[in-house]
Backbone atoms as SQL, in Angstrom:
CREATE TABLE atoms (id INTEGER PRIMARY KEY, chain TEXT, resi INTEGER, resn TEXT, atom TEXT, x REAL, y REAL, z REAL);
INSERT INTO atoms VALUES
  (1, 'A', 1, 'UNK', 'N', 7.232, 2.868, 16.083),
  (2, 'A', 1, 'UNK', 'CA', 7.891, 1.609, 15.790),
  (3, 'A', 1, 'UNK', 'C', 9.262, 1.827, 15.157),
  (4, 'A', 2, 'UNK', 'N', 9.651, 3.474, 14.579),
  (5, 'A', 2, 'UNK', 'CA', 10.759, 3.520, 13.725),
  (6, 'A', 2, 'UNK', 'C', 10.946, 3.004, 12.758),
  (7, 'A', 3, 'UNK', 'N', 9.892, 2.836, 12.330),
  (8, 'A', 3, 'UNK', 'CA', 9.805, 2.859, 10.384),
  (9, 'A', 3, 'UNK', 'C', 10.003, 4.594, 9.505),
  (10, 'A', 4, 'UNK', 'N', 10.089, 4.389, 8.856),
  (11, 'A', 4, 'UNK', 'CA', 10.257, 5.680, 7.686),
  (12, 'A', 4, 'UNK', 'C', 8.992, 5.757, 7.165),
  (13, 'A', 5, 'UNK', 'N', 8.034, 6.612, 6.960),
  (14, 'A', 5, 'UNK', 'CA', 6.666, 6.372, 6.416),
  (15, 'A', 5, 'UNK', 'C', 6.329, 8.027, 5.322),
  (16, 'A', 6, 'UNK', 'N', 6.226, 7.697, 4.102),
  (17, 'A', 6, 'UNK', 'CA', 6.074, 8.658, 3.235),
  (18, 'A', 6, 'UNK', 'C', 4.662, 8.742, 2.530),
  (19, 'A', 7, 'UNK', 'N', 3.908, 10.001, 3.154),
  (20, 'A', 7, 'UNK', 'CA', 2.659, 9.751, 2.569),
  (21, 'A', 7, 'UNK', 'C', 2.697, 9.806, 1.543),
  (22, 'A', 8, 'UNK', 'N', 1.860, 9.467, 0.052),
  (23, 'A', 8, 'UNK', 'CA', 1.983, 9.150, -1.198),
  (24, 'A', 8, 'UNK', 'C', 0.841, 9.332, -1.551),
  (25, 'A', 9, 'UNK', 'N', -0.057, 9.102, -1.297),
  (26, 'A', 9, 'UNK', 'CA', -1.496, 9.024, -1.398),
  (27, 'A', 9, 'UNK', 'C', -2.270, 10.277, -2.867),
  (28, 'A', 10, 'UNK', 'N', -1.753, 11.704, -2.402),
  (29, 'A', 10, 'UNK', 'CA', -2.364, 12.844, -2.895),
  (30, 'A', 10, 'UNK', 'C', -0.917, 13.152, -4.455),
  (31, 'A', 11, 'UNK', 'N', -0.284, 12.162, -4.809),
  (32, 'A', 11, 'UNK', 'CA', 0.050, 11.600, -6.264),
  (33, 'A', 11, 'UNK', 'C', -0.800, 11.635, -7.177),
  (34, 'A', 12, 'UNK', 'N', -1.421, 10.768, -6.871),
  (35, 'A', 12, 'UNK', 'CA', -2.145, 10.683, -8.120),
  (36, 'A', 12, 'UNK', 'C', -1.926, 9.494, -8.838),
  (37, 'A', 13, 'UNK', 'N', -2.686, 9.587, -10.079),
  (38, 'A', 13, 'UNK', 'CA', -2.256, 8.673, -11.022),
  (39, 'A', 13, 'UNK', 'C', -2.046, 6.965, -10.684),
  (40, 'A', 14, 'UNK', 'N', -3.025, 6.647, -9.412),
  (41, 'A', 14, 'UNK', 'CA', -2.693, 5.170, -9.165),
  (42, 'A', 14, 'UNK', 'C', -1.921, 4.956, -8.123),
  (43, 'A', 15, 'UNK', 'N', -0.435, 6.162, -7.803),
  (44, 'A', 15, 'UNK', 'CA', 0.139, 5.899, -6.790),
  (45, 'A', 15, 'UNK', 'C', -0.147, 5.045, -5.672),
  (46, 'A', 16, 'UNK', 'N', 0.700, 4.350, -4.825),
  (47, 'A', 16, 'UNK', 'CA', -0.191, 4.313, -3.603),
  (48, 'A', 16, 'UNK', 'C', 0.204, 5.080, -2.620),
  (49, 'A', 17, 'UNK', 'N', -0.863, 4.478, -1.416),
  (50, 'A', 17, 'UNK', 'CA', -1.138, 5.217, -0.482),
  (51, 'A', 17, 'UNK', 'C', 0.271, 6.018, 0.543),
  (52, 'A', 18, 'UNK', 'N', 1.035, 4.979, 0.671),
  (53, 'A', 18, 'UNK', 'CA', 2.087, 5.565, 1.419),
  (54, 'A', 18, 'UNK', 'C', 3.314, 4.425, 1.066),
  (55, 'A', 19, 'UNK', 'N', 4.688, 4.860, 1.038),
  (56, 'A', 19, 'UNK', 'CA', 5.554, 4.318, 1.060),
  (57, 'A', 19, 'UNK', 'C', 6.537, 4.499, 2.640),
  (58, 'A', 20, 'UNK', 'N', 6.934, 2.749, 3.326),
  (59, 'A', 20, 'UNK', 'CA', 7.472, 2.310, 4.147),
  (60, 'A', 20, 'UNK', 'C', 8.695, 2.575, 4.172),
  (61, 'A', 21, 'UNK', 'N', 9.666, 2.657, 4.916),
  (62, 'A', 21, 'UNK', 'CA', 10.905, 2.537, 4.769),
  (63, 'A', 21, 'UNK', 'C', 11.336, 1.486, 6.331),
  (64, 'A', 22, 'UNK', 'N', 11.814, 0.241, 6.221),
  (65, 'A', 22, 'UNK', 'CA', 11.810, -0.440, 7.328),
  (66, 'A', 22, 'UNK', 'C', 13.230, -1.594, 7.453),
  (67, 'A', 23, 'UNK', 'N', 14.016, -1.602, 8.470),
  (68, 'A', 23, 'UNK', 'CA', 15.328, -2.457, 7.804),
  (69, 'A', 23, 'UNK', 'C', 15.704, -1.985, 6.757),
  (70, 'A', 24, 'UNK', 'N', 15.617, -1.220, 5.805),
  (71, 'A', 24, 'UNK', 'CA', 16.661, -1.453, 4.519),
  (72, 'A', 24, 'UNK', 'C', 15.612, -1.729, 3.735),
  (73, 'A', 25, 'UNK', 'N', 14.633, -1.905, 3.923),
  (74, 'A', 25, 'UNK', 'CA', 13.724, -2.315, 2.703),
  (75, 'A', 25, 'UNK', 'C', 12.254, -1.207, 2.488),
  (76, 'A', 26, 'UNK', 'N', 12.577, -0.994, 1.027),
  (77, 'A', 26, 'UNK', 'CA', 11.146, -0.268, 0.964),
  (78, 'A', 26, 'UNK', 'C', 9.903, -1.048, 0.381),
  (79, 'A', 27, 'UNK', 'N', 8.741, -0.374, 1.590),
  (80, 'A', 27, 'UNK', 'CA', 7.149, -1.099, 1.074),
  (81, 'A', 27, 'UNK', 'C', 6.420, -0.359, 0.166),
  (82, 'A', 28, 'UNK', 'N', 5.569, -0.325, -0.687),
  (83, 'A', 28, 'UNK', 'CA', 5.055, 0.166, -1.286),
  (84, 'A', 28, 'UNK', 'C', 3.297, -0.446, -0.918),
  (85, 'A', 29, 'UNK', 'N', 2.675, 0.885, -0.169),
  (86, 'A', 29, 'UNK', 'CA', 1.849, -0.168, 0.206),
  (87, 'A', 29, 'UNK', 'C', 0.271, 0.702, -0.266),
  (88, 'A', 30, 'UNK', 'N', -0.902, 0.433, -0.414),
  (89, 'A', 30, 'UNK', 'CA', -2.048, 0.566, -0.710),
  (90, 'A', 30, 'UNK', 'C', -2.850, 0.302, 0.176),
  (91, 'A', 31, 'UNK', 'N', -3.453, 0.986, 0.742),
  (92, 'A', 31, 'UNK', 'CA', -4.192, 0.739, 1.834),
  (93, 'A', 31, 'UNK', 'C', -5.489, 1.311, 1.394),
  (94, 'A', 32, 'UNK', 'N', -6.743, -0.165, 2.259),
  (95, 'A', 32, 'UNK', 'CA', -7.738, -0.163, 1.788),
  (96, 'A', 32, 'UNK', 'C', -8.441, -0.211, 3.499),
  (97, 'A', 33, 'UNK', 'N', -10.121, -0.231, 3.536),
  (98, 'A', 33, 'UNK', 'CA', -10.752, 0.278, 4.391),
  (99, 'A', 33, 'UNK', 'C', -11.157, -1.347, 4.806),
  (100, 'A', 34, 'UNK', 'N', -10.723, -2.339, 5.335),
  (101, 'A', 34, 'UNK', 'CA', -10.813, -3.641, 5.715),
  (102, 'A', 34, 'UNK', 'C', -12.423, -3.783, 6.310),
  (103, 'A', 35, 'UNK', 'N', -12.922, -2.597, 6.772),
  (104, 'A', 35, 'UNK', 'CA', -14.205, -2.998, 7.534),
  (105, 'A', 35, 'UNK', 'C', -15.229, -2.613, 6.273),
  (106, 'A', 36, 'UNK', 'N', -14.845, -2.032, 5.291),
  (107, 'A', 36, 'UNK', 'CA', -16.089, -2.184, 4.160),
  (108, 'A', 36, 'UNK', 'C', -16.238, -3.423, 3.774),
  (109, 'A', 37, 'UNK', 'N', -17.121, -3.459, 2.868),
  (110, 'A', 37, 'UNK', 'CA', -17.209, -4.719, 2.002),
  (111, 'A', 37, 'UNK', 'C', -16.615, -4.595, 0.682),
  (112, 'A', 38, 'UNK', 'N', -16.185, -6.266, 0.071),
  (113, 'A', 38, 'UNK', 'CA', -14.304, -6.129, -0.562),
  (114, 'A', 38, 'UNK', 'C', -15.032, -5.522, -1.787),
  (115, 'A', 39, 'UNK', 'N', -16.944, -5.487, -2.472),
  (116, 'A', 39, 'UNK', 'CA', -16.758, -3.945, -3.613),
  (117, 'A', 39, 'UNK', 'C', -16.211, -3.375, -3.613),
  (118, 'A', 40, 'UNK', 'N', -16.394, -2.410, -2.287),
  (119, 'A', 40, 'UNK', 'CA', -16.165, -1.368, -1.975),
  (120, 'A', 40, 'UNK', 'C', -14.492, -1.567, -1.344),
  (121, 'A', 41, 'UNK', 'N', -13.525, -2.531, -1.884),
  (122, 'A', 41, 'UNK', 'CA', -12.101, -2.089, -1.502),
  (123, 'A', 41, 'UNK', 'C', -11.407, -2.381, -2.311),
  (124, 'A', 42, 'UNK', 'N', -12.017, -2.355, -3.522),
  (125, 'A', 42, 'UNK', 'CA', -11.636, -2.470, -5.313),
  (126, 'A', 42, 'UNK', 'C', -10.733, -1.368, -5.380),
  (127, 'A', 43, 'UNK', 'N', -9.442, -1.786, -5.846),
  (128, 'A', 43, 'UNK', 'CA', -8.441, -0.923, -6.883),
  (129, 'A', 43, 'UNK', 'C', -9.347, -0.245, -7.737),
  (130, 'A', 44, 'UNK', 'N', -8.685, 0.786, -7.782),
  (131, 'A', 44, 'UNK', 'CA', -9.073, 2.161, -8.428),
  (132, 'A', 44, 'UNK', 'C', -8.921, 1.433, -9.979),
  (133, 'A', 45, 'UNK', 'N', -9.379, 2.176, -11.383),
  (134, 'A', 45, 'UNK', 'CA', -8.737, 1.982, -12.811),
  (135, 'A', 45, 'UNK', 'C', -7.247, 2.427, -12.463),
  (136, 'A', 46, 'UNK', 'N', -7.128, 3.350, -11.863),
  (137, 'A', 46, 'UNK', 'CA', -5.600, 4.140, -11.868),
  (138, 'A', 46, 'UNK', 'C', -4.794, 3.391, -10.841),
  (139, 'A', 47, 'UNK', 'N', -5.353, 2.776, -9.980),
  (140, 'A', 47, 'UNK', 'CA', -4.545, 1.743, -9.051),
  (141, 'A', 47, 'UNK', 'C', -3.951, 0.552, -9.623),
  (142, 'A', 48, 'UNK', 'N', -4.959, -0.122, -10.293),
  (143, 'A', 48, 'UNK', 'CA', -4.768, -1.444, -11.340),
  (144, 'A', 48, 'UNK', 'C', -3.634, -1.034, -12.385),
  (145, 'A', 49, 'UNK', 'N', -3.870, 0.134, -12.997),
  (146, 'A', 49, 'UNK', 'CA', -2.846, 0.219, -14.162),
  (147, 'A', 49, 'UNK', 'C', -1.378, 0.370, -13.468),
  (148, 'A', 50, 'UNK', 'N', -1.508, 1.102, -12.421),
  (149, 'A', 50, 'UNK', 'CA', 0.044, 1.414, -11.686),
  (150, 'A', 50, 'UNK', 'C', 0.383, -0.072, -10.788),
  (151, 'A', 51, 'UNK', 'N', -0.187, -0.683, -10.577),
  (152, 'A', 51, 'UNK', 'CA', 0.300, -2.186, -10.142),
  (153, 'A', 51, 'UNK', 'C', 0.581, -2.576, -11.370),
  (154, 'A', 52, 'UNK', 'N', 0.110, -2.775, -12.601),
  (155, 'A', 52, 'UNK', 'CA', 0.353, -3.788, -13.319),
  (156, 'A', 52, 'UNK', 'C', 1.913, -3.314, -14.113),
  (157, 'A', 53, 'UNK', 'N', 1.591, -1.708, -14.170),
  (158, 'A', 53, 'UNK', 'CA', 2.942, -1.499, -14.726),
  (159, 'A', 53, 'UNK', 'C', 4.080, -1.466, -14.215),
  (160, 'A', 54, 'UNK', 'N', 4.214, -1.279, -12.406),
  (161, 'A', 54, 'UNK', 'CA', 5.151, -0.975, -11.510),
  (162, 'A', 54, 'UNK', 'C', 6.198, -2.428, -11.691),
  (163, 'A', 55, 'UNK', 'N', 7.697, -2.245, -12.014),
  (164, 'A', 55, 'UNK', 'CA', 8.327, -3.146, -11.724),
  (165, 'A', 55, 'UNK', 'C', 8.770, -3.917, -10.948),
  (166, 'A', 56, 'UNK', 'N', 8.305, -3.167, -9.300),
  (167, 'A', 56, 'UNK', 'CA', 8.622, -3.574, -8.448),
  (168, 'A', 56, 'UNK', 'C', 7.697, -4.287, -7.476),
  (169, 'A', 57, 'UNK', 'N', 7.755, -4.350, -6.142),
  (170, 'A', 57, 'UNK', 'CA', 7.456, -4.830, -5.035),
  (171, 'A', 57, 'UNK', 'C', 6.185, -3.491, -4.686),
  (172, 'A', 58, 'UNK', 'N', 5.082, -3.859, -4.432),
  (173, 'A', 58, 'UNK', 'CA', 3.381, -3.149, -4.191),
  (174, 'A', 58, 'UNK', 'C', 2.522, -4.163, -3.768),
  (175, 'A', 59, 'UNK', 'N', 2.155, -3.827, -2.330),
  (176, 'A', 59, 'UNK', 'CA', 0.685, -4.606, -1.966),
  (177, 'A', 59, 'UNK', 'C', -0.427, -3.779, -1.233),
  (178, 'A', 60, 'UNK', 'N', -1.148, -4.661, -1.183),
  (179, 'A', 60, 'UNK', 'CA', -2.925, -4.192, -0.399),
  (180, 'A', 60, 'UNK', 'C', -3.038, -4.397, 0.763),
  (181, 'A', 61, 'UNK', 'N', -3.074, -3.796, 1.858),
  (182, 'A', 61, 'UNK', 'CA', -3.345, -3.948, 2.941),
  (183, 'A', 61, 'UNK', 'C', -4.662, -3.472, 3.579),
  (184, 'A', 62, 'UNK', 'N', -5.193, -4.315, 4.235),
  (185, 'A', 62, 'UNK', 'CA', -6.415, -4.038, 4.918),
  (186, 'A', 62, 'UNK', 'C', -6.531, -3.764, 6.195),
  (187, 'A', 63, 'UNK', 'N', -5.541, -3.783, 7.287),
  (188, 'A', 63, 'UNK', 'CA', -5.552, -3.689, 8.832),
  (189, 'A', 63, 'UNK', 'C', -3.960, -3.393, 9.041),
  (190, 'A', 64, 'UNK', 'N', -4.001, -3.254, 10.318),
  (191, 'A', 64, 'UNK', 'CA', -2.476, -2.504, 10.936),
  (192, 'A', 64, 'UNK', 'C', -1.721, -3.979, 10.983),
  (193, 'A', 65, 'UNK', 'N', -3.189, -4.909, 11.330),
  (194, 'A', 65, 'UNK', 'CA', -2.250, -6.608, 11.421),
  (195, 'A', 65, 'UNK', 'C', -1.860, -6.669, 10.328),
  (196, 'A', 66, 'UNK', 'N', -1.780, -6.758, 8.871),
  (197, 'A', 66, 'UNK', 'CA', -1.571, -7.191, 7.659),
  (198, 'A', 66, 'UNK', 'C', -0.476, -6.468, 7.539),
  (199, 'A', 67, 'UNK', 'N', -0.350, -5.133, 7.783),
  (200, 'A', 67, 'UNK', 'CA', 0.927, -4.351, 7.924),
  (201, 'A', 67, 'UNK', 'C', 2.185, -4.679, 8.599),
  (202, 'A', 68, 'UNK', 'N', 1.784, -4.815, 9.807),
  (203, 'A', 68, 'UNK', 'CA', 2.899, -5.837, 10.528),
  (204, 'A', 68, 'UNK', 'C', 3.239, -7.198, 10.354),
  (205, 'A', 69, 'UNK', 'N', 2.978, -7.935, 9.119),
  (206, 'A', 69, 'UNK', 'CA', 2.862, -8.758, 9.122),
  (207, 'A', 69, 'UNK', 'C', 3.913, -8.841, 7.743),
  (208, 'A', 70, 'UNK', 'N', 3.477, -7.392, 6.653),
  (209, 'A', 70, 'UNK', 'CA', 4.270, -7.703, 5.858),
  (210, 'A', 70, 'UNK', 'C', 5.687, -7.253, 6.293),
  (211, 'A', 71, 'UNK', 'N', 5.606, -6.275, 7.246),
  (212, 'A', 71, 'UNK', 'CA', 7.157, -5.914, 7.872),
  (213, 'A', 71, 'UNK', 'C', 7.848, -6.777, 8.340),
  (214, 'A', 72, 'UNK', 'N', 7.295, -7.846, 9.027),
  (215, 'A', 72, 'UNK', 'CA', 7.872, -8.916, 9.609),
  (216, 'A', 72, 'UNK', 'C', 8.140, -8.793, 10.977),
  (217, 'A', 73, 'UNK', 'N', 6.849, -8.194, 11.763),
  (218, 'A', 73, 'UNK', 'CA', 6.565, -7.485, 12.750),
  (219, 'A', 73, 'UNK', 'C', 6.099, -8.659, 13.616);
């Protein structure tokens, strides 16, 4: 599709999963397993604390649709 895509994941500490690079704009995105059940697609303790502290722009995605969707795909 020619996005910029930076795995992130093996960070640590809450990070998320991968960071976007798309138009000019970076995603910060968390990706969760959409076909579990939403227990089981609970923010980490270390996920929650790095959303709550991050100043910026971070979301949850559950499918490739939700992805394209926040790109504006």
């Amino acid at each position: 599709m020619g996005a910029s895509v930076l795995l992130t994941h093996q960070l640590g500490g809450g990070a998320p999963d991968i960071v976007i690079g798309w138009r000019g704009i970076n995603y910060l995105v968390e990706i969760k397993d959409g076909s579990k059940p939403p227990s089981r697609r609970k923010l980490t303790k270390d996920e929650k604390e790095f959303h709550l502290l991050w100043r910026g722009q971070i979301c949850v995605i559950k499918s490739v649709d939700e992805l394209l969707e926040l790109i504006g795909i």
